[in-house]
C-alpha angles and dihedrals in degrees: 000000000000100000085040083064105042089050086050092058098049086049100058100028096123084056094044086045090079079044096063094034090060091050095036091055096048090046091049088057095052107040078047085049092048100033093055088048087059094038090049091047095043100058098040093056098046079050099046084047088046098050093037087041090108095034113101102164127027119196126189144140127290112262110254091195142352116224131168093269090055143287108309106214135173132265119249131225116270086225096075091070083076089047101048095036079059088056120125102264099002106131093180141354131181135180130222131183130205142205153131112329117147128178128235119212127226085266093060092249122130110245111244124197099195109258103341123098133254118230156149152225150153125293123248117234097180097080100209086058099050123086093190110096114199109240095170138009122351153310113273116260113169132036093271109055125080141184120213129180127277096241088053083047095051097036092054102024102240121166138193108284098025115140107219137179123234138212116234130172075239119061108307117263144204131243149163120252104227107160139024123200149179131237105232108296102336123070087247151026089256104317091303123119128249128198113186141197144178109277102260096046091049103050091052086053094045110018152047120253121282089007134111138169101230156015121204124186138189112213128220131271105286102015115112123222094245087059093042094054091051083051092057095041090060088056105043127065110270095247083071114096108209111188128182127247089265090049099055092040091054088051096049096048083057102052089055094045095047083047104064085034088101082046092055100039089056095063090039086063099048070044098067092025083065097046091048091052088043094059091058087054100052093036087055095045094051088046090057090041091057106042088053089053094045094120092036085060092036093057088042082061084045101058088041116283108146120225090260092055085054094046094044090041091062093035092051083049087054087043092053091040089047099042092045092053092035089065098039085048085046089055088033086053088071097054087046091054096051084047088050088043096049076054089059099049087042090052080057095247098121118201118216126253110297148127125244122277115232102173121181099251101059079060098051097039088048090045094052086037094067115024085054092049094051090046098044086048094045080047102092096034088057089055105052082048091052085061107053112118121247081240100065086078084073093061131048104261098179104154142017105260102170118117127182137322125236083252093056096061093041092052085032088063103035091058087043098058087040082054085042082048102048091047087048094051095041089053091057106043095044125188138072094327092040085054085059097040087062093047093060088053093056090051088052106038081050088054087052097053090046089045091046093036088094093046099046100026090085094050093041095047097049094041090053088038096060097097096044101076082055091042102035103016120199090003089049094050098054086047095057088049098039083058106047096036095076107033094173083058092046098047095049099052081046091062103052084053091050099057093047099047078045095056096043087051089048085049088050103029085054100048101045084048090056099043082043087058099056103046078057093056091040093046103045114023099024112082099163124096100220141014123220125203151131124272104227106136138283091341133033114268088198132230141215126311089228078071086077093031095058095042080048088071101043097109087223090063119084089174154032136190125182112203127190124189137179145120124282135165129259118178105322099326132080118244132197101228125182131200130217150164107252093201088066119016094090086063094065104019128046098230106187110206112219089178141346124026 
């Protein structure tokens, strides 16, 4: 039987080709998922280690909320620098502070970096506390000179010497670029863009007087971080959290992490819908392949194969086929995660320096993965070859014929009217759980036209392929029969059809009913002409109110508006909250009022 079955193999490999593709390619998509999330993790740990390497205590405020854009936490007083520089242990200590700066370029333009934010901080001048290497020129030493990071040199061409204007949240200022550095290893702190001075000028352009955002320490020679941290708490207020260099790595290494997670779980999700696809494309190949060996299986049962041979003998051809492209998709993954990677750096979100992660376990899930996947798909039609009589080998059995029982329409329909149900009533509630509600429907109604496909391929094949035998003759006609004599091979190549022409009309559906929404938003409730803000990310950083002031006095402009959005907390749940100015807002926005004034 086992020669049987490798001869088999060699004799069908062409067929079994779209088999292994289907497999290789799934598979593909998951080892480059996982190998760019190890990768990704990989090289930001080793770069959070690297630039905290020299940090043994981390002070900081307490947080006041947490929202969806971070946790929101207080300044600290710059006093406690003193305070925490006096600590038992502690051999230096310095504070920094951050916030909005953003470049301009020699066009005018304000230099944008994709998704990630522009900011900016102190320097650091003890060495072992900054994370900031110097690549070209200098540290920054009087309140007009600035460093800013080598992607944010390269991306807007800025060069030693150059005299550039920054974005505050206060009046934009000029200032000489005197030094460039990299972040670590990589050329910046995640693809944003960093801006820094020395410590005085920076706190009066992103702070408040006598306040700061952090305080960082390097402990003596023989004081471990643990006991560092408990010194510094005994001499700061008790609202202060005061963490250790492993700590505030640690921390660090998650909120990246957390941070690509919705990256990741996008192409976890193309992944499965692939492999889903995938198992209708092996289930239907092995079906083909079955029902055209039907006499050569049935003579095997007459000279004396048992059922479970037979059964072995197709599932050992769908362990072969799954464990060869398993291993081809595992090799063609890399290539897939430098591809995904290339994606990263175009959508302007750089990863640091850093080879590609291949751990053990991507094999061996990718291996399982697939070999399972092909085996469970080549499983039903096994076992309909494992039933053929011995005395089929007698008749010609060509092709699979059966349709569908009287159970699978009952059960075909039934699932159909509860998909019919749950769209209805999702329809009707709207909202998040109505949204819910629809896409359940979807997924039903998807199970009732796989479990009907047998029942209905013949009528529906024969009923489209009326016109063919008048348009295509003899080749039309055999096209229309080929079609409608074996509904279970019809249906299944239907389905794979089907989710991906379903995944293509959500893609498209989504993104016309989004686009659909905010014309809405724009056409009805949106009077202004044109909208002014920073380019900070995914959310505004904000900027001054002379901003408005200044665009107030242009002879072209009837009216300004100054906006102001952000999270705060009310009661024990975080709100999205805007400001505005009430004596103007009605002049750029529709605000409908439901009570009140």
């Amino acid at each position: 039987m086992w020669r049987v079955t490798i001869r088999g193999l060699l004799a069908k490999k062409l067929r079994l080709l779209t088999t292994a593709l289907s497999v290789m390619l799934g598979v593909a998509f998951m080892a480059g998922t996982l190998v760019l999330t190890d990768t990704m993790g990989k090289v930001f740990d080793d770069l959070f280690t690297d630039v905290n390497a020299g940090t043994d205590a981390y002070v900081r405020g307490e947080t006041v909320f947490e929202s969806d854009f971070g946790d929101v936490r207080s300044r600290i007083p710059a006093a406690l620098i003193t305070s925490v520089s006096d600590a038992e242990g502690v051999a230096v200590a310095e504070g920094s502070v951050q916030g909005y700066a953003q470049l301009v370029k020699a066009d005018g333009d304000a230099l944008s970096v994709g998704q990630a934010p522009s900011f900016g901080g102190s320097w650091g001048v003890v060495p072992e506390l900054n994370p900031f290497t110097i690549v070209e020129g200098g540290p920054p030493t009087s309140p007009d000179e600035i460093v800013i990071d080598k992607g944010s040199a390269e991306e807007g061409d800025f060069s030693i010497g150059q005299r550039v204007k920054v974005l505050l949240k206060g009046p934009t200022e000029e200032f000489t670029i005197v030094g460039i550095a990299k972040f670590g290893t990589a050329n910046s702190p995640g693809g944003a863009s960093f801006v820094a001075w020395e410590f005085d000028t920076a706190q009066r352009l992103l702070a408040e007087p006598g306040q700061i955002d952090s305080i960082s320490a390097v402990a003596e020679r023989g004081v471990s971080q643990e006991e560092l941290a408990e010194n510094i708490r005994a001499v700061v207020p008790p609202t202060i959290e005061v963490l250790t260099g492993q700590e505030i790595t640690e921390e660090n290494q998650s909120d990246i992490q957390q941070a690509l997670s919705f990256f990741n779980t996008f192409l976890l999700i193309f992944v499965l819908v692939s492999i889903f696809v995938g198992m209708f494309i092996i289930y239907n190949t092995f079906s083909i392949i079955v029902a055209q060996r039907g006499r050569e299986l049935a003579l095997l049962r007459a000279v004396g194969a048992s059922r479970r041979q037979v059964l072995m003998s197709v599932l050992a051809e769908g362990l072969a086929v799954g464990l060869i492209a398993s291993i081809a998709g595992i090799i063609l993954g890399v290539g897939v995660a430098i591809v995904l990677k290339a994606a990263l750096d175009g959508f302007g979100f750089e990863l640091p320096s850093g080879s590609l992660v291949l751990l053990p376990r991507t094999v061996i899930i990718c291996l399982i993965v697939g070999v399972v996947i092909t085996v469970a798909s080549a499983f039903f039609p096994a076992r309909r070859a494992a039933r053929i009589p011995p005395v089929a080998a007698m008749r010609e059995v060509a092709i699979d014929t059966s349709a569908g029982s009287a159970k699978r329409v009952v059960i075909g329909i039934l699932a159909l009217v509860l998909g019919g149900i749950l769209l209805a009533a999702g329809l009707a509630s709207g909202g998040g759980q109505g949204a819910i509600q629809v896409g359940m429907s979807a997924l039903v109604v998807f199970v009732a036209a796989t479990i009907l496909g047998p029942v209905i391929a013949r009528p529906v094949s024969r009923a489209l392929g009326a016109p063919l035998p008048k348009l295509r003759g003899m080749s039309g006609t055999l096209a229309k029969e080929n079609a409608a004599r074996s509904p279970r091979r019809t249906s299944s190549t239907a389905a794979a059809l089907m989710i991906g022409v379903g995944i293509v009309a959500f893609i498209l559906v989504l993104a016309a009913s989004i686009k659909q929404s905010i014309n809405e938003i724009t056409d009805n409730q949106l009077r202004a002409d044109y909208i002014v803000n920073s380019s900070g990310g995914f959310t505004s950083m904000g900027f001054s109110p002379d901003v408005a002031a200044a665009i107030a006095e242009l002879s072209e402009v009837q009216s300004v508006s100054g906006m102001r959005f952000g999270a705060m907390q009310v009661d024990e749940s975080t709100k999205f909250v805007f400001a505005i100015d009430p004596t103007t807002v009605e002049d750029v926005f529709e605000v409908p009022v439901e009570a009140g004034s």
